[in-house]
VEXMAR-538992 format. One line per 3 residues: for each residue z, x, y of C-alpha. Coordinates in nm, 2 decimals, decimal comma, always signed. Layout:
N
Z X Y ~ ... .
//
This chain:
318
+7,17 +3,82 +2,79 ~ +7,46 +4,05 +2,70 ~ +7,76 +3,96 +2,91 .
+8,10 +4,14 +2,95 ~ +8,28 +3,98 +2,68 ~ +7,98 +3,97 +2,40 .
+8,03 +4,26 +2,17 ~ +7,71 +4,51 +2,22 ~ +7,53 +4,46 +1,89 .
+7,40 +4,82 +1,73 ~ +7,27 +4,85 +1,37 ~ +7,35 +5,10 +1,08 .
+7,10 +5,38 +1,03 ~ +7,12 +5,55 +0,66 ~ +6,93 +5,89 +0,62 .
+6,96 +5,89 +0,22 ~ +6,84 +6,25 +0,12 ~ +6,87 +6,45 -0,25 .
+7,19 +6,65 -0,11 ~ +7,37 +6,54 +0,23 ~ +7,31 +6,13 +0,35 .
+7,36 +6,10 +0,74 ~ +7,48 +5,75 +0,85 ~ +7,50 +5,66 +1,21 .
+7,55 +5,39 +1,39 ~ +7,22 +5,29 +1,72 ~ +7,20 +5,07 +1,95 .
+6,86 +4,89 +2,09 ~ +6,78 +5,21 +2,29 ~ +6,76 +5,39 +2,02 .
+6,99 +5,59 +2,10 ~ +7,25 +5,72 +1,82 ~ +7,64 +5,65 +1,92 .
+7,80 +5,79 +1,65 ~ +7,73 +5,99 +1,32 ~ +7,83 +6,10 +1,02 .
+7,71 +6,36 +0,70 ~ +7,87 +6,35 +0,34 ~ +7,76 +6,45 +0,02 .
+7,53 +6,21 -0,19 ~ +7,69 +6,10 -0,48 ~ +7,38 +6,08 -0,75 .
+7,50 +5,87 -1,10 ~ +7,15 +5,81 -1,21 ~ +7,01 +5,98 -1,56 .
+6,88 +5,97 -1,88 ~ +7,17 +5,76 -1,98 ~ +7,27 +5,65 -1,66 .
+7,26 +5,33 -1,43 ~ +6,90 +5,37 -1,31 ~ +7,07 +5,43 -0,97 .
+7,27 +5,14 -0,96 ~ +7,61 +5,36 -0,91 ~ +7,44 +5,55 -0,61 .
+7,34 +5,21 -0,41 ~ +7,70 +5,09 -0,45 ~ +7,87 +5,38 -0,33 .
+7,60 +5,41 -0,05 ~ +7,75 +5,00 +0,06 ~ +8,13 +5,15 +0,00 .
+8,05 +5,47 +0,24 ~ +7,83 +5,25 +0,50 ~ +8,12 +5,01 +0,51 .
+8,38 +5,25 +0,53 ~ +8,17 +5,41 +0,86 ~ +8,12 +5,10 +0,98 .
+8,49 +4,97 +0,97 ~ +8,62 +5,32 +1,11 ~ +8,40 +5,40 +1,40 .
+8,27 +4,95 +1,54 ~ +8,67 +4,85 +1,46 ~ +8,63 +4,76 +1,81 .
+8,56 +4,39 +1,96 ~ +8,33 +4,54 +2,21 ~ +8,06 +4,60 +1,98 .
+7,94 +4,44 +1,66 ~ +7,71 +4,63 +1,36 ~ +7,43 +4,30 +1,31 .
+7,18 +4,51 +1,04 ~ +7,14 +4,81 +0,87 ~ +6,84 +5,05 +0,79 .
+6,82 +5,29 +0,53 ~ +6,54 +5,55 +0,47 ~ +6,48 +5,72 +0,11 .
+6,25 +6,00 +0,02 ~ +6,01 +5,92 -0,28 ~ +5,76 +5,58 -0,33 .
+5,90 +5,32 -0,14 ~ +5,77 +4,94 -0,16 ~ +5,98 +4,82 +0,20 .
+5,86 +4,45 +0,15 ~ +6,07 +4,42 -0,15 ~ +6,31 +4,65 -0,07 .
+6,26 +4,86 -0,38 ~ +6,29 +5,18 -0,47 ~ +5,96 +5,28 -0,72 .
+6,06 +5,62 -0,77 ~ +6,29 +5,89 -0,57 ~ +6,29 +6,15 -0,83 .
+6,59 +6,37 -0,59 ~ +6,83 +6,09 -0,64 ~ +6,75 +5,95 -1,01 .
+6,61 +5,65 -0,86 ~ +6,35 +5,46 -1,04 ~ +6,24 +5,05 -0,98 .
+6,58 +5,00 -0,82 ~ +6,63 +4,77 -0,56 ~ +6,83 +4,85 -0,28 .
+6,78 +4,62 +0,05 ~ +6,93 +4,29 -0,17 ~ +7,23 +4,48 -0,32 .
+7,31 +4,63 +0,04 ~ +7,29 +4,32 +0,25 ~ +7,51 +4,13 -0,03 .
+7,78 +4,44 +0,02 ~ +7,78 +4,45 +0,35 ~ +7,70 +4,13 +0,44 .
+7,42 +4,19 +0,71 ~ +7,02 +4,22 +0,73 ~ +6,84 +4,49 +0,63 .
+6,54 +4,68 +0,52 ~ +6,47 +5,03 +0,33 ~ +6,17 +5,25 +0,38 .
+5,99 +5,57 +0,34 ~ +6,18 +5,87 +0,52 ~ +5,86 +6,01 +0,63 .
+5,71 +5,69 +0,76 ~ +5,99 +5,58 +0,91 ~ +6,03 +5,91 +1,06 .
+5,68 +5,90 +1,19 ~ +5,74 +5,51 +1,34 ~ +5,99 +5,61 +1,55 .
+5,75 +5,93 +1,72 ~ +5,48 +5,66 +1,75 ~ +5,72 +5,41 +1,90 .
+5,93 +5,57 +2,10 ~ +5,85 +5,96 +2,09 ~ +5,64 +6,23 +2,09 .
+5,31 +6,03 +2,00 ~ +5,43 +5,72 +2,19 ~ +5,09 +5,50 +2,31 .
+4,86 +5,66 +2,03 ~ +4,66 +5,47 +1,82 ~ +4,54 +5,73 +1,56 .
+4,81 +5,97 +1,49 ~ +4,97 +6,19 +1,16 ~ +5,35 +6,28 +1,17 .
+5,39 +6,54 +0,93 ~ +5,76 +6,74 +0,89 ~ +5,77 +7,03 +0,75 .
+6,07 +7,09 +0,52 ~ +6,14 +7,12 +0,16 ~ +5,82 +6,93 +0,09 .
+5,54 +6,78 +0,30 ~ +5,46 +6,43 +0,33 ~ +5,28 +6,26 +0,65 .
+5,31 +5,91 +0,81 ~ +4,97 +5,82 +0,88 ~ +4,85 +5,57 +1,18 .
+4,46 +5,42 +1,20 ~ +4,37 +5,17 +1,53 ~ +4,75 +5,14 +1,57 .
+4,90 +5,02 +1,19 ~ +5,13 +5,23 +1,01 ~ +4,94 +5,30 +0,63 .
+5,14 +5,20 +0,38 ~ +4,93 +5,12 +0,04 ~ +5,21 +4,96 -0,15 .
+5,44 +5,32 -0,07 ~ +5,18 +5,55 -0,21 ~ +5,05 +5,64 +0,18 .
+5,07 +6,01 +0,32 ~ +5,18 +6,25 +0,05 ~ +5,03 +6,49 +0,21 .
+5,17 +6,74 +0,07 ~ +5,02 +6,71 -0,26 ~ +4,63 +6,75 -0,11 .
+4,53 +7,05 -0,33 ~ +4,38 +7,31 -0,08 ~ +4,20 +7,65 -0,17 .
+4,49 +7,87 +0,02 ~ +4,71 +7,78 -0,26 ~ +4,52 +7,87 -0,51 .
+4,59 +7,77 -0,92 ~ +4,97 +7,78 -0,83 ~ +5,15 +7,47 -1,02 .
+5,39 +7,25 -0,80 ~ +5,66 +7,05 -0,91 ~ +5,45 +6,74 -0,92 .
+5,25 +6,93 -1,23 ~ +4,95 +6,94 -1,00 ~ +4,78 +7,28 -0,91 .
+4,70 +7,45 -0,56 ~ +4,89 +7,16 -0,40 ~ +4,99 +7,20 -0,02 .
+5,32 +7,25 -0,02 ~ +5,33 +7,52 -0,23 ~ +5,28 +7,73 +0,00 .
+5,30 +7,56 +0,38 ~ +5,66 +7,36 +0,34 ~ +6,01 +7,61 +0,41 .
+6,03 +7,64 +0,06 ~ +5,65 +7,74 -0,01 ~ +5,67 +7,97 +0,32 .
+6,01 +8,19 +0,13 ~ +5,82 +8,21 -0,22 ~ +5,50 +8,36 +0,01 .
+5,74 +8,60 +0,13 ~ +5,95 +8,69 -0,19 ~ +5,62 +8,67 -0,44 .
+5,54 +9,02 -0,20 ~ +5,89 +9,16 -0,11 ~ +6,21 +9,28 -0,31 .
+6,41 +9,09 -0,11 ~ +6,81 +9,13 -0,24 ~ +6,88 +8,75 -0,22 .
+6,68 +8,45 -0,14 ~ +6,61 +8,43 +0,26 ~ +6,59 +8,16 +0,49 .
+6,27 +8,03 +0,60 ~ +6,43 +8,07 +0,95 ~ +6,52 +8,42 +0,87 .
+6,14 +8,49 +0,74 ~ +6,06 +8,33 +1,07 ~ +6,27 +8,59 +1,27 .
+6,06 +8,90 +1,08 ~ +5,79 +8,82 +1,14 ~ +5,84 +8,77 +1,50 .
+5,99 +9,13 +1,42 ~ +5,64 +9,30 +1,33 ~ +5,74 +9,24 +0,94 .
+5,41 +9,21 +0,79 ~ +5,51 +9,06 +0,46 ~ +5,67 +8,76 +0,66 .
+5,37 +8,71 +0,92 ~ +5,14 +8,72 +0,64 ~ +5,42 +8,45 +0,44 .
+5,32 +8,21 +0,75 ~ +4,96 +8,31 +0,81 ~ +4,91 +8,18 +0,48 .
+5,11 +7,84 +0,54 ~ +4,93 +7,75 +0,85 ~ +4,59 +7,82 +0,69 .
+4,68 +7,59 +0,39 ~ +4,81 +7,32 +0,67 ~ +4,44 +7,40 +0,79 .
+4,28 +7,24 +0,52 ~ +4,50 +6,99 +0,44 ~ +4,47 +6,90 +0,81 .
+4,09 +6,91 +0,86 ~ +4,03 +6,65 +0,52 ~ +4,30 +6,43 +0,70 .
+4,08 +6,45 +1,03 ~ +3,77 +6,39 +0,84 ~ +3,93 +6,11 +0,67 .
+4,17 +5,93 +0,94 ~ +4,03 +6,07 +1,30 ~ +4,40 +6,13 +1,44 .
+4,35 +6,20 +1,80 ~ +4,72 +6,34 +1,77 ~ +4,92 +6,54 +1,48 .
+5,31 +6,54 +1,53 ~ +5,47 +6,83 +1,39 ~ +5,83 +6,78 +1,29 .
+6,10 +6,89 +1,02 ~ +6,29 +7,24 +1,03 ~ +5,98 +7,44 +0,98 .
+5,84 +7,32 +1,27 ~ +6,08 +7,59 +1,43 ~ +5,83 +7,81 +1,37 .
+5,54 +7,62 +1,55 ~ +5,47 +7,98 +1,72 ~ +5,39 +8,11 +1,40 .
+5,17 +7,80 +1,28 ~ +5,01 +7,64 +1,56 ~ +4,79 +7,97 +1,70 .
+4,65 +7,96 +1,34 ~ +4,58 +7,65 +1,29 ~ +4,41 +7,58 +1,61 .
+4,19 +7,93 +1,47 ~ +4,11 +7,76 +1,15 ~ +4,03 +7,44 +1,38 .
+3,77 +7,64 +1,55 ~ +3,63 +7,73 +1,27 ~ +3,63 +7,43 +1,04 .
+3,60 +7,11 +1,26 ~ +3,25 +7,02 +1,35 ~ +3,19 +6,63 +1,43 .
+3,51 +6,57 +1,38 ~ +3,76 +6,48 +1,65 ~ +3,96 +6,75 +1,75 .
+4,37 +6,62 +1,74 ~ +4,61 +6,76 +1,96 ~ +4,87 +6,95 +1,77 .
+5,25 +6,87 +1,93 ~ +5,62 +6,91 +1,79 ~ +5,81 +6,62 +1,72 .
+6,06 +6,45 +2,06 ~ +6,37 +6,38 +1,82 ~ +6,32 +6,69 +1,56 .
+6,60 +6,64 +1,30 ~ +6,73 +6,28 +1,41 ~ +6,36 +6,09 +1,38 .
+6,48 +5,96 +1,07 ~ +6,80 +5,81 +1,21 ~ +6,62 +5,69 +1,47 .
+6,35 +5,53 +1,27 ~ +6,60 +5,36 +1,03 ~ +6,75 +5,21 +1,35 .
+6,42 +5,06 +1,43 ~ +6,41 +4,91 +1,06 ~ +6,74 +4,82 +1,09 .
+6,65 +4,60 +1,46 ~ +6,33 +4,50 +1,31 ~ +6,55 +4,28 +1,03 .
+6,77 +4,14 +1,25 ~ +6,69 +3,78 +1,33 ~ +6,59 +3,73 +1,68 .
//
């Protein structure tokens, strides 16, 4: 038990994305005390250090955070998390491949804890993401559940009779489920009619500028304010997402039997604009299958903070 003149022990949570990376620092209420955004510095290339550069400067900048904002005797950093987009093997703390930061076979959790001298673990942003709205959030106490945030791209934490899928880090790319609503357009992944083509932010602005003149490039937030507007061009961008989210959504039902699907990411702003169509395509498409309840993520933009705090507690030594 924590007395008076113990230090209160919180761990460092690391949101590594392509552009900013968040660092913050939680305690084991999950609840984040301080915070930070900076740019990530990316040194990986064709003739660079396979990522190398990038996981030292991530120790220099989560030591730096740490130093300036725990200085204090009252509380002590004991572990770190830190969550990266791409195929993630979190046993061995190793980076297969994060194709936004240059990162391919690099390890990461054994460079970090020799910088910063502490325990740690790395994992997948969307599973991570998704463990802390099974743990602690909007799916709390459900067994069979899919997390799925909607942002650039699409990717889904998946969770059958209460264990988090992982398949060596290849688990819930979701996004990449080729669905007839998409048609023979090629994503980035070189595949064809792939989901998030046309149901993530970015898929939702080409639906809308593929039809429109549009001067510059809009939001997916301003698309979402048209078409609350009575712009048909943007109602028809999203009645388009949420058919393709749909079908994605009714193989994963066939396949997994979520009783709940957690809607999350900056899209899912838009859940007025989504949900009434799916539920319509639900109606029409689900037959034996259970029918999941559709419901927006409890920590929106900081359940990936909050689940690389739970990493981060679930490394340190009891």
């Amino acid at each position: 038990m924590t007395t008076e003149s113990e230090p209160t022990p919180l761990v460092a949570a690391v949101d590594l994305g392509g552009t900013y990376t968040k660092i913050g620092l939680i305690d084991r209420n999950a609840t984040v005390l301080a915070e930070t955004k900076v740019p990530t510095k990316i040194t990986a290339g064709p003739d660079g250090d396979g990522g190398l550069g990038t996981v030292s400067w991530l120790g220099d900048e989560i030591a730096a955070f740490v130093e300036a904002e725990a200085p204090r005797p009252a509380q002590q950093v004991v572990g770190f998390g830190v969550i990266v987009p791409g195929i993630i093997n979190s046993e061995s703390g190793t980076v297969i491949a994060a194709p936004n930061i240059g990162w391919y076979e690099v390890e990461v959790a054994g460079p970090l804890t020799e910088r910063l001298g502490l325990p740690g673990a790395i994992g997948h942003d969307v599973r991570t993401a998704g463990l802390a709205e099974w743990q602690l959030g909007a799916a709390r106490g459900s067994s069979n559940l899919l997390f799925v945030p909607l942002g650039t791209g699409i990717a889904a934490a998946v969770v059958v009779d209460g264990r988090l899928l992982e398949a060596d880090g290849y688990a819930g790319e979701l996004g990449h489920t080729p669905v007839p609503a998409a048609g023979e357009l090629v994503c980035a992944c070189g595949g064809i009619g792939c989901l998030e083509i046309v149901a993530s932010a970015a898929g939702v602005v080409r639906n809308y500028t593929r039809v429109t003149n549009f001067d510059r490039v809009p939001s997916a937030e301003e698309i979402a304010a048209s078409a609350r507007n009575g712009d048909h061009a943007a109602q028809s961008a999203f009645e388009l997402a949420a058919t393709a989210l749909a079908e994605a959504f009714v193989i994963a039902v066939t396949l997994f039997g979520p009783e709940t699907i957690v809607i999350g990411g900056g899209l899912s702003g838009a859940a007025d604009l989504l949900l009434p169509r799916i539920e319509q395509e639900f109606d029409r498409r689900l037959t034996f299958q259970r029918r999941p309840s559709l419901i927006i993520s409890a920590f929106g933009s900081q359940a990936g903070m909050v689940g690389a705090g739970l990493l981060g507690w679930n490394s340190v030594p009891s």
